[in-house]
TIKOLLUM-555960 format. One record per residue (C-alpha): residue in three letters; residue number from 1; x, y, z. Coordinates in pm, whole numbers, always signed. Layout:
REM TIKOLLUM-555960
@rest=ALA nr=NUM X=X Y=Y Z=Z .
...
END
This chain:
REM TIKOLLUM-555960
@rest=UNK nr=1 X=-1006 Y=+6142 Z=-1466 .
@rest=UNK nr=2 X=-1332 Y=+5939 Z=-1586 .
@rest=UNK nr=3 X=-1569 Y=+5810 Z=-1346 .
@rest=UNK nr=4 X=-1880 Y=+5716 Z=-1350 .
@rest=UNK nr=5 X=-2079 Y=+5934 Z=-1084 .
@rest=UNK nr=6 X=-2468 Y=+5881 Z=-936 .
@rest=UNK nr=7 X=-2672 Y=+6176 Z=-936 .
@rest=UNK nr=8 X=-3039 Y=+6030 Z=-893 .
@rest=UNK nr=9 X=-3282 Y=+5730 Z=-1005 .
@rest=UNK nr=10 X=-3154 Y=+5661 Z=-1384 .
@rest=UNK nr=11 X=-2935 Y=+5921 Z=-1401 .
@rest=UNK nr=12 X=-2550 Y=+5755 Z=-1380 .
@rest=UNK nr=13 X=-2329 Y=+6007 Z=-1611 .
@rest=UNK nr=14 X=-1936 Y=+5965 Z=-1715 .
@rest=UNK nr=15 X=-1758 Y=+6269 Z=-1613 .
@rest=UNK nr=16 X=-1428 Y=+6415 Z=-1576 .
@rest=UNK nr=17 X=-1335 Y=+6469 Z=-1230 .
@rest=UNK nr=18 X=-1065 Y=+6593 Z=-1073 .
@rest=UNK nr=19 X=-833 Y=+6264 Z=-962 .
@rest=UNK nr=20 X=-750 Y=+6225 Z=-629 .
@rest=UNK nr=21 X=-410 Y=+6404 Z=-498 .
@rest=UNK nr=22 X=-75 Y=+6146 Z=-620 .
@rest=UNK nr=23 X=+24 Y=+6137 Z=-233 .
@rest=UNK nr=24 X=-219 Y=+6022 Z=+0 .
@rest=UNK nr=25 X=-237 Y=+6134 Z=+309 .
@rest=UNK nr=26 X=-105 Y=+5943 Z=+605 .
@rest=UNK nr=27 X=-252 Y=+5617 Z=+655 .
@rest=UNK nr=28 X=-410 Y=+5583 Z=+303 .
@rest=UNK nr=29 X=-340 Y=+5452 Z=-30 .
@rest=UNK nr=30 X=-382 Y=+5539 Z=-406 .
@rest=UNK nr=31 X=-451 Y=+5290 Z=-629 .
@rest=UNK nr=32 X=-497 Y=+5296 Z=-1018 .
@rest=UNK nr=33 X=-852 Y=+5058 Z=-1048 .
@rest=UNK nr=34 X=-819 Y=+4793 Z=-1250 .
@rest=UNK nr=35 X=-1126 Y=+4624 Z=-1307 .
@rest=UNK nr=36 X=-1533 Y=+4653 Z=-1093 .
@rest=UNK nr=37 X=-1783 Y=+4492 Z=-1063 .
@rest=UNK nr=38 X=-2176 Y=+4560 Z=-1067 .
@rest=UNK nr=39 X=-2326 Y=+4492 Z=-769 .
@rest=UNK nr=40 X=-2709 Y=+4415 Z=-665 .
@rest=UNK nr=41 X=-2676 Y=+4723 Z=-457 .
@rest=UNK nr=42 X=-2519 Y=+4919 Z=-789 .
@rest=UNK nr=43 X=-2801 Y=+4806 Z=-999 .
@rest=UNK nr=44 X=-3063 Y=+4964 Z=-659 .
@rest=UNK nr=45 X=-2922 Y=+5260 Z=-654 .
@rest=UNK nr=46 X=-2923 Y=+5262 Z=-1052 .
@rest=UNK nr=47 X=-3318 Y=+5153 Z=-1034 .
@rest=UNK nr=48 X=-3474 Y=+5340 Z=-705 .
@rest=UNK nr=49 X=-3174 Y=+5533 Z=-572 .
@rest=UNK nr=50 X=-3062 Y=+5705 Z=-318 .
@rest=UNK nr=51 X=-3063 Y=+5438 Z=-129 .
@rest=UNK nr=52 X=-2756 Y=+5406 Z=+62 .
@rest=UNK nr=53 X=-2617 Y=+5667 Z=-92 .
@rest=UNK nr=54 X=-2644 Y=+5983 Z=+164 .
@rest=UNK nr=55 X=-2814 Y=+6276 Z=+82 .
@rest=UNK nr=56 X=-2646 Y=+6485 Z=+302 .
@rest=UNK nr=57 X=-2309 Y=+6422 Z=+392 .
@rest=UNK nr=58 X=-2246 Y=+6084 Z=+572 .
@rest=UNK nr=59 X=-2151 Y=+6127 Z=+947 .
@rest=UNK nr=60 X=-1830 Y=+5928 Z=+942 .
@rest=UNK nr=61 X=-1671 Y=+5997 Z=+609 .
@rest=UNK nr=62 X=-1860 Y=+6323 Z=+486 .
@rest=UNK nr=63 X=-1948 Y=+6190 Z=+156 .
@rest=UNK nr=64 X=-2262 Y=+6260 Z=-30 .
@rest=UNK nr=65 X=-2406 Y=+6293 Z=-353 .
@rest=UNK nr=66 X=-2297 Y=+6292 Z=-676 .
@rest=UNK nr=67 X=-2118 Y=+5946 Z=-595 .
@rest=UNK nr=68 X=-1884 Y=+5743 Z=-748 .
@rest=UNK nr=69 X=-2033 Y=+5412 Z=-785 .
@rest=UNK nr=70 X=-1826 Y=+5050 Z=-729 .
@rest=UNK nr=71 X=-1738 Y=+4912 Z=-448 .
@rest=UNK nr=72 X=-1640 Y=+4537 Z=-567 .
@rest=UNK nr=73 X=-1315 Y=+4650 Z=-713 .
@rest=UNK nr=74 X=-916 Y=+4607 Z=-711 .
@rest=UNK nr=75 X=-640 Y=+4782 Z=-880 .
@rest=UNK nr=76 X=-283 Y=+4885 Z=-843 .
@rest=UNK nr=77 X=-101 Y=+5072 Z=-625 .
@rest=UNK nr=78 X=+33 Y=+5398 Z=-726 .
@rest=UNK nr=79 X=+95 Y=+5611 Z=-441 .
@rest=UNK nr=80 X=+119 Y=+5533 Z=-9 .
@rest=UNK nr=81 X=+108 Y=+5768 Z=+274 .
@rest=UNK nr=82 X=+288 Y=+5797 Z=+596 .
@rest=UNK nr=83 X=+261 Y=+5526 Z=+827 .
@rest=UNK nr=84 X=+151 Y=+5258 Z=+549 .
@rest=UNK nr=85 X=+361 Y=+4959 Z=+598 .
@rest=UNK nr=86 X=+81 Y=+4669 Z=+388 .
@rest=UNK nr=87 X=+152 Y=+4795 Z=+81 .
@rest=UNK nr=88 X=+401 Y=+4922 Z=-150 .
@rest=UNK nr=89 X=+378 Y=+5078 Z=-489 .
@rest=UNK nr=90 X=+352 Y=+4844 Z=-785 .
@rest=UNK nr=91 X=+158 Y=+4585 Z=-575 .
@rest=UNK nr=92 X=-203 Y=+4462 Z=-730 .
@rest=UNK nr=93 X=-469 Y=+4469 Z=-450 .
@rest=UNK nr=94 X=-817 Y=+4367 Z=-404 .
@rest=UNK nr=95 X=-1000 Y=+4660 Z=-241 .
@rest=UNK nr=96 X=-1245 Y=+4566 Z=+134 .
@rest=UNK nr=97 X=-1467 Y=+4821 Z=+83 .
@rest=UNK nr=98 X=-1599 Y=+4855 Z=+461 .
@rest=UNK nr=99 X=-1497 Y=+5241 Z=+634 .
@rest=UNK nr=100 X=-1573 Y=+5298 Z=+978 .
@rest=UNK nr=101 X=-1455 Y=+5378 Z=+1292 .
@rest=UNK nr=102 X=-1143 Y=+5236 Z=+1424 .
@rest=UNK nr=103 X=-1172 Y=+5246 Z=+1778 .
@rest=UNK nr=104 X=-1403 Y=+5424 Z=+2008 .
@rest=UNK nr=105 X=-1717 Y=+5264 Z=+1878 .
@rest=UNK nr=106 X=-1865 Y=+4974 Z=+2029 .
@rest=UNK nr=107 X=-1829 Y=+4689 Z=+1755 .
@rest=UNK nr=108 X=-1500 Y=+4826 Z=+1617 .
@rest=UNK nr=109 X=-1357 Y=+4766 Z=+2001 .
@rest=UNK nr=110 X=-1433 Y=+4412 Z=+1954 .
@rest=UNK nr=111 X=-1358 Y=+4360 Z=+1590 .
@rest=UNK nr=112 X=-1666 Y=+4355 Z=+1476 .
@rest=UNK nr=113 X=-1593 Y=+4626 Z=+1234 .
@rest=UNK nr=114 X=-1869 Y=+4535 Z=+994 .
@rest=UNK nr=115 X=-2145 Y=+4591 Z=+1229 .
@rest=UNK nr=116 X=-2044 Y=+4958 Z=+1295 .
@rest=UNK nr=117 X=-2341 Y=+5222 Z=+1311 .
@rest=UNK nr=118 X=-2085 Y=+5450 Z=+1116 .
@rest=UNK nr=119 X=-2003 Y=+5184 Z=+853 .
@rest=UNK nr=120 X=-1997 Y=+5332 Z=+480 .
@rest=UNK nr=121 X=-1846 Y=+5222 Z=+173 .
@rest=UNK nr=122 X=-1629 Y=+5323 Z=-59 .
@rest=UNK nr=123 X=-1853 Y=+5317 Z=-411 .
@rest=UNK nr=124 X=-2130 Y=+5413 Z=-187 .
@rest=UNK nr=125 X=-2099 Y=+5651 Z=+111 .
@rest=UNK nr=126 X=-1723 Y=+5715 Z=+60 .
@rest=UNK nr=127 X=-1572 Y=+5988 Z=-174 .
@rest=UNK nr=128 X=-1417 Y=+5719 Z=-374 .
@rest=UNK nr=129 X=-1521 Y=+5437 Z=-572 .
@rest=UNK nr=130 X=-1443 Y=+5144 Z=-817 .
@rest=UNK nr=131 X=-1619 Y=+5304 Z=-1101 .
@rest=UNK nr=132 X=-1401 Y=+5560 Z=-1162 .
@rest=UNK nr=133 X=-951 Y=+5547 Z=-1315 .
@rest=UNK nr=134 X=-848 Y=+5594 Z=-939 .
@rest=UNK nr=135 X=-956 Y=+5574 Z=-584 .
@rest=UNK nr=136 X=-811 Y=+5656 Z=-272 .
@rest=UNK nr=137 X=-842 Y=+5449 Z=+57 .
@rest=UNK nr=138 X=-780 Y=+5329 Z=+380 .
@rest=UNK nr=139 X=-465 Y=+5115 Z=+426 .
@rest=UNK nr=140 X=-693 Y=+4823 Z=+594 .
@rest=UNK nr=141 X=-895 Y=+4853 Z=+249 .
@rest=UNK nr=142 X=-693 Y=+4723 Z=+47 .
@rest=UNK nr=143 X=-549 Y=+4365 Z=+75 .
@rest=UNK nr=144 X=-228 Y=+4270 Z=-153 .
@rest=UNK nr=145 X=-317 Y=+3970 Z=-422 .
@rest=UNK nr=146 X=-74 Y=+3698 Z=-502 .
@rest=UNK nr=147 X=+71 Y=+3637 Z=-837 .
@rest=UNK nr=148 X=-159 Y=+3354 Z=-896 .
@rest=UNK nr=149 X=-419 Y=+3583 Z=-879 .
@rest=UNK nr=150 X=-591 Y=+3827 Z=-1197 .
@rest=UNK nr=151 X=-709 Y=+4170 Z=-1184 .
@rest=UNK nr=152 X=-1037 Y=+3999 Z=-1262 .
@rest=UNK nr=153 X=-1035 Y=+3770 Z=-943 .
@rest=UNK nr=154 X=-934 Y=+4058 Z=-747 .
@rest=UNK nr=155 X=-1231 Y=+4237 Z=-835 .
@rest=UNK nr=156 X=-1455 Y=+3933 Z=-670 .
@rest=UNK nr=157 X=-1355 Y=+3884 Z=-307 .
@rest=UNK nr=158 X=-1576 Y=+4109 Z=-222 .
@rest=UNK nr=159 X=-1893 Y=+3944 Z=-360 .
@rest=UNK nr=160 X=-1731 Y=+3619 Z=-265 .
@rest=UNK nr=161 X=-1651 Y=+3732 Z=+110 .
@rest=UNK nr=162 X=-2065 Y=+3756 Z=+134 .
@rest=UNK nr=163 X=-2092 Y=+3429 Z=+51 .
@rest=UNK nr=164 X=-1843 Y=+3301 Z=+218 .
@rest=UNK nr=165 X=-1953 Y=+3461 Z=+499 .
@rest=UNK nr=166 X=-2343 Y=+3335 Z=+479 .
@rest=UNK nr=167 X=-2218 Y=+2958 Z=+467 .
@rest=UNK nr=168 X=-2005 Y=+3045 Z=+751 .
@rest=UNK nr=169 X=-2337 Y=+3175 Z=+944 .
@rest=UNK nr=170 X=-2511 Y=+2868 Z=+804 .
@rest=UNK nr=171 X=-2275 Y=+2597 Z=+962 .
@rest=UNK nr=172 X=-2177 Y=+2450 Z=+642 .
@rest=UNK nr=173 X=-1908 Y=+2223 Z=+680 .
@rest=UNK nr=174 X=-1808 Y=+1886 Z=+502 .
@rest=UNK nr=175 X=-2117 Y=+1619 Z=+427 .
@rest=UNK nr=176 X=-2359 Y=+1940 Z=+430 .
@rest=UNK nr=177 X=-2701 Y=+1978 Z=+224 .
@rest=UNK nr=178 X=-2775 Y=+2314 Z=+134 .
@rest=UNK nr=179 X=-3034 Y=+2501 Z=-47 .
@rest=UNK nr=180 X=-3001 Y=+2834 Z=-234 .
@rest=UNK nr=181 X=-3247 Y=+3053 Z=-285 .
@rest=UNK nr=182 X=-3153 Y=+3254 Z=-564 .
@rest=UNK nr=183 X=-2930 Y=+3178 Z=-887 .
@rest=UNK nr=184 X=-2797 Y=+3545 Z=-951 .
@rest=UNK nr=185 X=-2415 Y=+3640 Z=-848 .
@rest=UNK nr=186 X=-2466 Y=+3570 Z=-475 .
@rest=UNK nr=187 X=-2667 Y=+3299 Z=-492 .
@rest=UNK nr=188 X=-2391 Y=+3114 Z=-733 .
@rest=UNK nr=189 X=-2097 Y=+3226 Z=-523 .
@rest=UNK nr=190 X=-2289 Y=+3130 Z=-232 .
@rest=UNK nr=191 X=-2311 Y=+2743 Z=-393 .
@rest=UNK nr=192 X=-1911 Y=+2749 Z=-448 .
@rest=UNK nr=193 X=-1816 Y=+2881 Z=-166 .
@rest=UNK nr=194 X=-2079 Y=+2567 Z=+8 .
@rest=UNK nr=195 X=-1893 Y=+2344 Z=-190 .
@rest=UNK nr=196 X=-1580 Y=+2507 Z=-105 .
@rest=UNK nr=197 X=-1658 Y=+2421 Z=+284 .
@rest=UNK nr=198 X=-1774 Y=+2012 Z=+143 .
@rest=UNK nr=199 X=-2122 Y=+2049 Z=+120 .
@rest=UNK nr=200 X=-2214 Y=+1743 Z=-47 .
@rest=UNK nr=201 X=-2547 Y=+1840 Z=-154 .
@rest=UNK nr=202 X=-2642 Y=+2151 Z=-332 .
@rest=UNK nr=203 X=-2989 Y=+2244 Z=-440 .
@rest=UNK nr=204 X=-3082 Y=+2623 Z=-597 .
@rest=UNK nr=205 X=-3405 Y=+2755 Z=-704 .
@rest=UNK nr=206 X=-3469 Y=+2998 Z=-923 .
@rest=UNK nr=207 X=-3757 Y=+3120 Z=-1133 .
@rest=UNK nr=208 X=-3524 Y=+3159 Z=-1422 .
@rest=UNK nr=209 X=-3407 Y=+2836 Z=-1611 .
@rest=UNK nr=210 X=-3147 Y=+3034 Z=-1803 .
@rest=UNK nr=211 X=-2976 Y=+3095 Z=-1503 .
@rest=UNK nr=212 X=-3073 Y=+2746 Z=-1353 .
@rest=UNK nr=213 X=-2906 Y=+2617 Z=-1676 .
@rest=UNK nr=214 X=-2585 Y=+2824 Z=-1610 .
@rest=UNK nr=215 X=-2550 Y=+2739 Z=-1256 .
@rest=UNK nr=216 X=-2546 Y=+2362 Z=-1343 .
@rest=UNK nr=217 X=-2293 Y=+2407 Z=-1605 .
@rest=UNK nr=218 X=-2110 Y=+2524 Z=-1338 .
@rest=UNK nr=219 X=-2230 Y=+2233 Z=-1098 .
@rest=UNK nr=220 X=-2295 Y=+1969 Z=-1304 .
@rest=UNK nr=221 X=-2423 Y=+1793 Z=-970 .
@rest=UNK nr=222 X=-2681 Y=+2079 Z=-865 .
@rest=UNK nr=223 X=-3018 Y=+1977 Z=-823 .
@rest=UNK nr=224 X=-3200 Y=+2303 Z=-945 .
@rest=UNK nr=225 X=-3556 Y=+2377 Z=-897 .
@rest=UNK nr=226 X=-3763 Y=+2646 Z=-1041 .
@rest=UNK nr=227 X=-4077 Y=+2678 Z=-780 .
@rest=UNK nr=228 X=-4305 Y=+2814 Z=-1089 .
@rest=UNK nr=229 X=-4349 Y=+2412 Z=-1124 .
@rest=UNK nr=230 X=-4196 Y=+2246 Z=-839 .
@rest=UNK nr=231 X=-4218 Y=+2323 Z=-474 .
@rest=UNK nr=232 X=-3892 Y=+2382 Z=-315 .
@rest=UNK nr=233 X=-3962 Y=+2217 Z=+10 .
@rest=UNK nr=234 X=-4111 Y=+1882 Z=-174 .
@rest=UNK nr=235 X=-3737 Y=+1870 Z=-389 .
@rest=UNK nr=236 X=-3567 Y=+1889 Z=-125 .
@rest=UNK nr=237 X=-3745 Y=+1673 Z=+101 .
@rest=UNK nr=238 X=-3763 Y=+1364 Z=-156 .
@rest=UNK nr=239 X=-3427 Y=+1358 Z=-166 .
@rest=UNK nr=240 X=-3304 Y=+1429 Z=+156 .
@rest=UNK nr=241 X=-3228 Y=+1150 Z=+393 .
@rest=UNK nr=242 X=-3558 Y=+1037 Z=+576 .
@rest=UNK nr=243 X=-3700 Y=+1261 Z=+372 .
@rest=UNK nr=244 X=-3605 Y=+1556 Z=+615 .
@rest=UNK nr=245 X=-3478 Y=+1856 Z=+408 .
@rest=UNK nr=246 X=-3158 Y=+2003 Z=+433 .
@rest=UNK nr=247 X=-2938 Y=+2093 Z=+657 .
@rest=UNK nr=248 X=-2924 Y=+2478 Z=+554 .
@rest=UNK nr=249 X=-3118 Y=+2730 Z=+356 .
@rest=UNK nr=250 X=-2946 Y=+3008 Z=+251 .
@rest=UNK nr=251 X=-3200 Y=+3287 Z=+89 .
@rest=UNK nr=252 X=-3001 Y=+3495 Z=-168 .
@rest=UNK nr=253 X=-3295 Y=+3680 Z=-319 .
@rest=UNK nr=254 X=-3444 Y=+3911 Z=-50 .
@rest=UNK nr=255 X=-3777 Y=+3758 Z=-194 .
@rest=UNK nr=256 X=-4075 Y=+3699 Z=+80 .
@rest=UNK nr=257 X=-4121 Y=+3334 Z=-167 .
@rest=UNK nr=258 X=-3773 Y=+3233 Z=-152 .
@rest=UNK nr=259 X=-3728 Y=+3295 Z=+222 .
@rest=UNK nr=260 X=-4069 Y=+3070 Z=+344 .
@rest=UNK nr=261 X=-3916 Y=+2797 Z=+94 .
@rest=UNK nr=262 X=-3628 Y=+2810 Z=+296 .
@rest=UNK nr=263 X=-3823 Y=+2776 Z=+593 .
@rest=UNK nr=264 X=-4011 Y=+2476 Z=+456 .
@rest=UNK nr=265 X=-3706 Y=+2292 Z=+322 .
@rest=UNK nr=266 X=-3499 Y=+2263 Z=+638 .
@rest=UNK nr=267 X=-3461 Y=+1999 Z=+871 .
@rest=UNK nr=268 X=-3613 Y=+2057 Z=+1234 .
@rest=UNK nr=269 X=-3306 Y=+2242 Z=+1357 .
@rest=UNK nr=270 X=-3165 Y=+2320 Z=+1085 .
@rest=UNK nr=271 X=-3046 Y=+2676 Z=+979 .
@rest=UNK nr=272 X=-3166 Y=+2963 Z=+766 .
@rest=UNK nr=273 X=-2912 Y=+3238 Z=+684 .
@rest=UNK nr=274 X=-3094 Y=+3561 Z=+577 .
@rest=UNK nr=275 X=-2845 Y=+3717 Z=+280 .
@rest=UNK nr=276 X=-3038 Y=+3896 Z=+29 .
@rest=UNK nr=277 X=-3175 Y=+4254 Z=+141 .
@rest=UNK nr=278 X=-3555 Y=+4234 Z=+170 .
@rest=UNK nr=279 X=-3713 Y=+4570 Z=+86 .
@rest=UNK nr=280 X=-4011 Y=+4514 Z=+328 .
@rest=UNK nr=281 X=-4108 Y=+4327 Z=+569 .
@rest=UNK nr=282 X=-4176 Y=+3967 Z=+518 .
@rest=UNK nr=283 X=-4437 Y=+3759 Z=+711 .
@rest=UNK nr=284 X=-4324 Y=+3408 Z=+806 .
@rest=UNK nr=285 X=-4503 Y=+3094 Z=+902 .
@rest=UNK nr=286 X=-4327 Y=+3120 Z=+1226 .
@rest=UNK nr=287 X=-4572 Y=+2868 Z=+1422 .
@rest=UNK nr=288 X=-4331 Y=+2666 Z=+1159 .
@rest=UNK nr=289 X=-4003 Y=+2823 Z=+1240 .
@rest=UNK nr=290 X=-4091 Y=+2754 Z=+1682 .
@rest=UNK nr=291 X=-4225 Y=+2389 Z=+1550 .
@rest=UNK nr=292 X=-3915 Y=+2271 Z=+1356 .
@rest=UNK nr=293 X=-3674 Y=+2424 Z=+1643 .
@rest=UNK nr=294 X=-3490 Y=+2604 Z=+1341 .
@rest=UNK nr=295 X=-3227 Y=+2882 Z=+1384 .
@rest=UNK nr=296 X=-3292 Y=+3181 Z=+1188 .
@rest=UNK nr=297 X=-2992 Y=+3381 Z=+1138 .
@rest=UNK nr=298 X=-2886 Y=+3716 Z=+952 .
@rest=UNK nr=299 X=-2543 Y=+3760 Z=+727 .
@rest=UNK nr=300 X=-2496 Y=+4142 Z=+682 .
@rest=UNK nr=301 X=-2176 Y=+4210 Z=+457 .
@rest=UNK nr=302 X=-1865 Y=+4022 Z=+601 .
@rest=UNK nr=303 X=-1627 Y=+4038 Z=+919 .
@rest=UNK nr=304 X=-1351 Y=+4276 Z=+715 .
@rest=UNK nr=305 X=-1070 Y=+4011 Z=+835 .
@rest=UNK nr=306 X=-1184 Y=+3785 Z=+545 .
@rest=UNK nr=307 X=-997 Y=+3878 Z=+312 .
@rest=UNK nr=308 X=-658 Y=+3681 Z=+280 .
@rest=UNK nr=309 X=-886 Y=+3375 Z=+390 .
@rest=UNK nr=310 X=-1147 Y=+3424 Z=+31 .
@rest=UNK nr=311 X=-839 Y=+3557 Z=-165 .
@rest=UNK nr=312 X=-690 Y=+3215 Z=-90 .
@rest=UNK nr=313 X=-980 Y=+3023 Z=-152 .
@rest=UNK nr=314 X=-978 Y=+3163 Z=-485 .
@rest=UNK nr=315 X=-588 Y=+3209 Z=-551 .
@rest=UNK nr=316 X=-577 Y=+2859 Z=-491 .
@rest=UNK nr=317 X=-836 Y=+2747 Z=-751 .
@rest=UNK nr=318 X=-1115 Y=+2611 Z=-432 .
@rest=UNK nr=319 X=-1350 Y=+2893 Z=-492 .
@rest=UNK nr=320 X=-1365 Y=+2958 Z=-889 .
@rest=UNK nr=321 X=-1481 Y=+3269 Z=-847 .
@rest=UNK nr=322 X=-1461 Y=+3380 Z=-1236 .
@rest=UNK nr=323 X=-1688 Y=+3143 Z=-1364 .
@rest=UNK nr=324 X=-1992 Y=+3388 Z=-1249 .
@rest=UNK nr=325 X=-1891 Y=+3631 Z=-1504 .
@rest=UNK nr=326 X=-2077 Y=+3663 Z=-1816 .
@rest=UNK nr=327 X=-1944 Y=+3992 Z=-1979 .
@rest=UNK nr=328 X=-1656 Y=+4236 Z=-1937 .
@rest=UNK nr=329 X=-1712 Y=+4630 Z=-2072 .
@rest=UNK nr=330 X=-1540 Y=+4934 Z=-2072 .
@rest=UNK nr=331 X=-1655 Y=+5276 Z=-1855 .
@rest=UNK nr=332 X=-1836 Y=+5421 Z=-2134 .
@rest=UNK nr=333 X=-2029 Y=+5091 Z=-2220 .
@rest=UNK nr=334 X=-2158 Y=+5059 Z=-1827 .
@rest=UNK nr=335 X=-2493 Y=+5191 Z=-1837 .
@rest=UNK nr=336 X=-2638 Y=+5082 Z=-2155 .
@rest=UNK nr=337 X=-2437 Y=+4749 Z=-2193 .
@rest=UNK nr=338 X=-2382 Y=+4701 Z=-1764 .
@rest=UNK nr=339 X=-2683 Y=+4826 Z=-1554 .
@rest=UNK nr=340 X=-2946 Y=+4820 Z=-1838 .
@rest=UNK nr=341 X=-2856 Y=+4501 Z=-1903 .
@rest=UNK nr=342 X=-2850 Y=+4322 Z=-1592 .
@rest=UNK nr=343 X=-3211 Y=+4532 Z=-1496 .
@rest=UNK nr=344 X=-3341 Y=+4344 Z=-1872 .
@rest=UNK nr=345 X=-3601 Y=+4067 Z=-1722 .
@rest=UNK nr=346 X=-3529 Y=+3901 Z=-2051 .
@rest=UNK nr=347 X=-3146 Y=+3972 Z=-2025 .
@rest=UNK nr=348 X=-2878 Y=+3690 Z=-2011 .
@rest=UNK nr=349 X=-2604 Y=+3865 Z=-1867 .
@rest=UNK nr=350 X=-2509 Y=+3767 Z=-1454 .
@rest=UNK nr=351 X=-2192 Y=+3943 Z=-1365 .
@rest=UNK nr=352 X=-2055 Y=+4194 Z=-1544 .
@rest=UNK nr=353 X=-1699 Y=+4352 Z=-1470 .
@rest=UNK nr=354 X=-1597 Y=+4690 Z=-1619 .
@rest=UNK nr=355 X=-1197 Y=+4688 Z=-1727 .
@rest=UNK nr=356 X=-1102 Y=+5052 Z=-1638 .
@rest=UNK nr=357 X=-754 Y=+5012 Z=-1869 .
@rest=UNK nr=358 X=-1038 Y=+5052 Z=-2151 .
END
C-alpha cells in the first residue's frame, strides 16, 4: 500500500509498504482511511522533526522511525478481531488517536487515559497512521459516525475534541467572553466550539489579517485584533463590561506574545487555558497573574471519552467543523501542495485534508 512515511527533518517520502494483515488481531480493527488531516504537530515533525516521533522504539507500543504520519483521520472498516463488539465491517469511523495503557497505570485506573506517561499516537508513536490506504487500531480508537456525518467531518473530531476540550478547561458556558489567541485550525475550532458552549462574545488575534478575514467570514460577529497595531488587552477591555476584559483567554499559538495578552485581557479571576505547545519556556508577568487572582490552567490533548459528545456537536450541525478547511489533495500532492504549503509565511491555505480514495 501507499503511505506517506517520516524519515527525518524535510524528508517525508511516498512508499509502498507492506499493508497491515486483513484480520486483526484480537481486540483491534482494520480500517480502509478515508480522508487526514495535517496537523500543527505534522507540519513540526515535517519542519524540526523527530519530535515526538521516537527514535528508538516507543516503550508502550514499540514503534519508531520511519513513521507513518496522520493522526486526525477516519475511514472504513474492513476487517475486526476477536472480542470487538463497537464495530462491524462496513461501518465509517472517526479514528481517537490516543494508545496507552489500559489498566495498571496510574491515570488509566482513573480514566484519565490522556494523561498516561505511556501515551503515543497512532500517526506518531504508533505503527500506524492516517497518512497511509490503511491502518490498524485499537477497538477504543475508533468511534462509529452517524449517517449525517462525511468522511470529511470524521476526519475533524480530533482537532475539534482539543478545542472542545480547552473551552471545557476554560469554563465557557452560555453569556461567556472569550479571547483567542491564535486564528490557525485550533484557534478557529476553538471559537466554534466557544460558541458552541454560548459564548456571547468572541474576540481572536492574530498577526495575520488573511486569516483574521477568514475567521470573520466564518463569525461575522468576531471582534478580531491583530496586536501588530492594536493591543489585545486594550480591545478587549473597551469593550468588555466595566471595562474588565473577558472572562477567558484561550492561547492557541504556543507564542510567549499571545500568552501575556491573554494574561492582560482577562478579568481578575478570570481563566487562561494554555493550548498551543510552547517550544520554550515563557516568562510571565506573574506579579500580574497573583494580582488579578486569575487561574492559569493547561489543556493537553483531550479526555479520550469525547468522542460521541464532539461527533454530535458536529453531526448535528452546532460545531461546523468543515468550514476550517481550505484545500483537499491527494497522497502524492501532500508535501509540495500540504506541508509546504501550510509552512509558506505568505501561504493562504489553513486546513488541508488529504482524500486517500485519490
Amino acid at each position: 500500500m501507499r503511505a506517506l512515511r517520516f524519515h527525518a527533518a524535510r524528508d517525508l517520502r511516498l512508499e509502498q509498504i507492506s499493508p497491515p494483515d486483513r484480520k486483526p488481531a484480537a481486540g483491534q480493527v482494520l480500517i480502509r482511511n478515508r480522508f487526514v488531516g495535517i496537523c500543527g504537530t505534522d507540519l513540526h515533525e515535517y519542519a524540526y522533526g523527530p519530535i515526538f516521533i521516537p527514535k528508538e522504539p516507543h516503550p508502550y507500543t514499540g514503534a519508531h522511525g520511519p513513521q507513518i504520519l496522520g493522526h486526525e483521520f477516519g475511514g472504513v472498516v474492513e476487517g475486526v478481531g476477536d472480542c470487538v463488539s463497537t464495530v462491524a465491517v462496513g461501518d465509517r469511523v472517526s479514528v481517537q488517536p490516543l494508545i496507552m495503557p489500559r489498566a495498571g497505570d496510574y491515570f488509566a485506573d482513573r480514566g484519565l487515559y490522556h494523561l498516561s506517561t505511556d501515551l503515543a499516537l497512532a500517526g506518531l508513536s504508533w505503527h500506524w497512521g492516517g497518512m497511509a490506504e490503511y491502518a490498524t487500531l485499537n477497538d477504543y480508537n475508533v468511534q462509529k459516525i452517524p449517517d449525517a456525518m462525511s468522511d470529511e467531518e470524521a476526519a475533524l473530531v480530533e482537532p475539534t475534541a482539543v478545542a472542545v476540550y480547552a473551552c471545557d478547561r476554560g469554563g465557557v458556558t452560555a453569556g461567556s467572553s472569550v479571547l483567542i489567541t491564535g486564528a490557525g485550525p485550533i484557534g478557529i475550532l476553538t471559537l466554534l466550539a466557544a460558541r458552541a458552549a454560548g459564548a456571547a462574545q468572541l474576540f481572536v488575534s492574530d498577526i495575520n489579517d488573511a486569516r483574521l478575514a477568514f475567521a470573520k467570514s466564518i463569525l461575522p460577529d468576531l471582534i478580531t485584533i491583530n496586536p501588530e497595531r492594536d493591543g489585545p488587552g486594550d480591545v478587549v477591555r473597551s469593550m468588555s463590561e466595566g471595562n474588565v476584559g473577558c472572562d477567558v483567554a484561550i492561547e492557541c499559538v504556543g507564542n510567549e506574545h499571545a500568552l501575556k495578552a491573554c494574561v492582560d485581557a482577562v478579568r481578575k479571576q478570570g481563566v487562561v487555558v494554555q493550548t498551543g505547545l510552547h517550544p520554550h519556556e515563557n516568562p510571565l508577568d506573574w506579579f500580574q497573574v497573583t494580582f488579578k487572582d486569575i487561574d492559569l490552567r493547561g489543556s493537553w490533548a483531550y479526555p479520550t471519552h469525547y468522542w460521541p459528545r464532539v461527533i454530535r456537536l458536529i453531526a448535528s450541525g452546532l460545531l461546523p467543523a468543515s468550514k476550517v478547511v481550505t484545500n483537499t489533495i491527494t497522497l502524492d500532492q501532500a508535501v509540495a501542495q500540504g506541508f509546504d504549503a501550510l509552512l509558506d509565511p505568505a501561504g493562504k491555505q489553513l486546513k488541508i485534508l488529504i482524500d486517500l480514495s485519490k
